[in-house]
LUMKEDREN-376611 format. One record per residue (C-alpha): residue number from 0; x, z, y. Coordinates in steps of 0.5 Angstrom, whole numbers, plus 500, padded with zeros to 3 digits. Layout:
residues N
{num:NUM&east:X&up:Z&north:Y} .
...
***
This chain:
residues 102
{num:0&east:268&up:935&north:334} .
{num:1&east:273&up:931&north:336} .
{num:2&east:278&up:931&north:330} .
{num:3&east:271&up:928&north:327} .
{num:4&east:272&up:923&north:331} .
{num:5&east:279&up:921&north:330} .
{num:6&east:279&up:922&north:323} .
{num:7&east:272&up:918&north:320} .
{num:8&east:275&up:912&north:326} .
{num:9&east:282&up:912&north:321} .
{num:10&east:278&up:913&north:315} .
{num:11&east:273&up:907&north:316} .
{num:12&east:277&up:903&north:320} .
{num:13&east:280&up:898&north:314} .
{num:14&east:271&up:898&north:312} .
{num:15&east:271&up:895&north:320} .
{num:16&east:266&up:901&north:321} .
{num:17&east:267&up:904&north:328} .
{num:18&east:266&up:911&north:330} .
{num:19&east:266&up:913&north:338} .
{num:20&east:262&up:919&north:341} .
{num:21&east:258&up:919&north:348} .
{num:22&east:257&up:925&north:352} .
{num:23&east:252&up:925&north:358} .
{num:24&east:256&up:927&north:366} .
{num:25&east:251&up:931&north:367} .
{num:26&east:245&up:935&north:365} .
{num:27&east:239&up:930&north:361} .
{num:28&east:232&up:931&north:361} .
{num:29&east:230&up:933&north:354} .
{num:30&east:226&up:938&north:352} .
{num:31&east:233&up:943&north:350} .
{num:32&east:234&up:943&north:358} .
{num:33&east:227&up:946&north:358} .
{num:34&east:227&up:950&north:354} .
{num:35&east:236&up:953&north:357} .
{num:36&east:234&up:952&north:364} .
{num:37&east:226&up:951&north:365} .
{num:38&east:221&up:945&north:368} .
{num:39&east:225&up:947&north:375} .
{num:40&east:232&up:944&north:372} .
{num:41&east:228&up:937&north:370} .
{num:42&east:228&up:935&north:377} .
{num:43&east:237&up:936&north:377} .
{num:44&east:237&up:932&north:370} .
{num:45&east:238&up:924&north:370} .
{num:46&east:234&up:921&north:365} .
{num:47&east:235&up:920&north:357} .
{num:48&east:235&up:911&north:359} .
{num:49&east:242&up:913&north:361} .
{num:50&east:244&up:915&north:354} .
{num:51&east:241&up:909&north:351} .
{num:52&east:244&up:903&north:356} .
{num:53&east:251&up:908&north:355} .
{num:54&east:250&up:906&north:347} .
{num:55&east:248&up:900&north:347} .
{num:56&east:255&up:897&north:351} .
{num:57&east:259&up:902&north:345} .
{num:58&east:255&up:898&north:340} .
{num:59&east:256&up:891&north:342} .
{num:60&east:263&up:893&north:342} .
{num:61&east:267&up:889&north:337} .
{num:62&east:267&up:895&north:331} .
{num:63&east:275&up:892&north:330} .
{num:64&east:276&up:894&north:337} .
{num:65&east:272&up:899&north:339} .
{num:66&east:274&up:906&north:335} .
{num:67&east:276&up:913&north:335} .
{num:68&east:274&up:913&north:343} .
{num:69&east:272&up:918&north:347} .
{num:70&east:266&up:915&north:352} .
{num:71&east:262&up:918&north:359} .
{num:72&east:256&up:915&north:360} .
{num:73&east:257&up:914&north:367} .
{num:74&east:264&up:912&north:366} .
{num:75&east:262&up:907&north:361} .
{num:76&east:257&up:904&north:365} .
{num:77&east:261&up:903&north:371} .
{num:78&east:267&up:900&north:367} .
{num:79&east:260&up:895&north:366} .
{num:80&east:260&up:894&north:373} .
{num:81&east:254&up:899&north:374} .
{num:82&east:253&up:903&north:379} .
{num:83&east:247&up:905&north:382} .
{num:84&east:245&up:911&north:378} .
{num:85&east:240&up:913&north:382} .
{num:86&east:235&up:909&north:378} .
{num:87&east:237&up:914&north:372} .
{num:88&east:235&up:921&north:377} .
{num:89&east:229&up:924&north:374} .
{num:90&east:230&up:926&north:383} .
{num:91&east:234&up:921&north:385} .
{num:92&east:237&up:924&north:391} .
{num:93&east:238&up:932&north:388} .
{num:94&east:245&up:934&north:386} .
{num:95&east:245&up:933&north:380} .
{num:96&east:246&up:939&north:374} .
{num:97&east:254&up:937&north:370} .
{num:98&east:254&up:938&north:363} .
{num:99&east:255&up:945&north:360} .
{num:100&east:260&up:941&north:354} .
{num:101&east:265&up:936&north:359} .
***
């Protein structure tokens, strides 16, 4: 998935197109969650609004400036100044699940 990552960035990048990827920190709560751990998982998983406001920080980039880049949620929302992310826990408090793929 990364090699797609860089190589569609190069290919699209004189078309002024960008392609990034966004990956969650932790475990999102979804029904895939559900379905790999059950309902008791849920309540170790944040919320998928963090996906969403990780995403629209990308898409407000300037695409000739923002390609080819490898983004985490969390590290995406800090560099925005964010940082409670209490507000995103399905618990707040609950350790939280890392995600199966960072």
């Amino acid at each position: 998935m990364s090699l797609c990552i860089l190589g569609m960035a190069e290919a699209f990048k004189a078309k002024e197109i960008a392609v990034n990827s966004l990956w969650p920190q932790t475990a999102i709560a979804t029904a895939a969650m559900v379905s790999l751990a059950g309902e008791v998982a849920l309540q170790r998983c944040r919320r998928p609004e963090i996906m969403a406001d990780a995403a629209y920080l990308i898409l407000t980039k300037s695409s000739r400036e923002c390609t080819g880049n490898f983004f985490l949620d969390e590290a995406l929302l800090r560099s925005a100044g964010i940082t409670d992310f209490d507000r995103y826990a399905v618990s707040p408090g609950t350790p939280l699940i890392p995600d199966l793929f960072v």
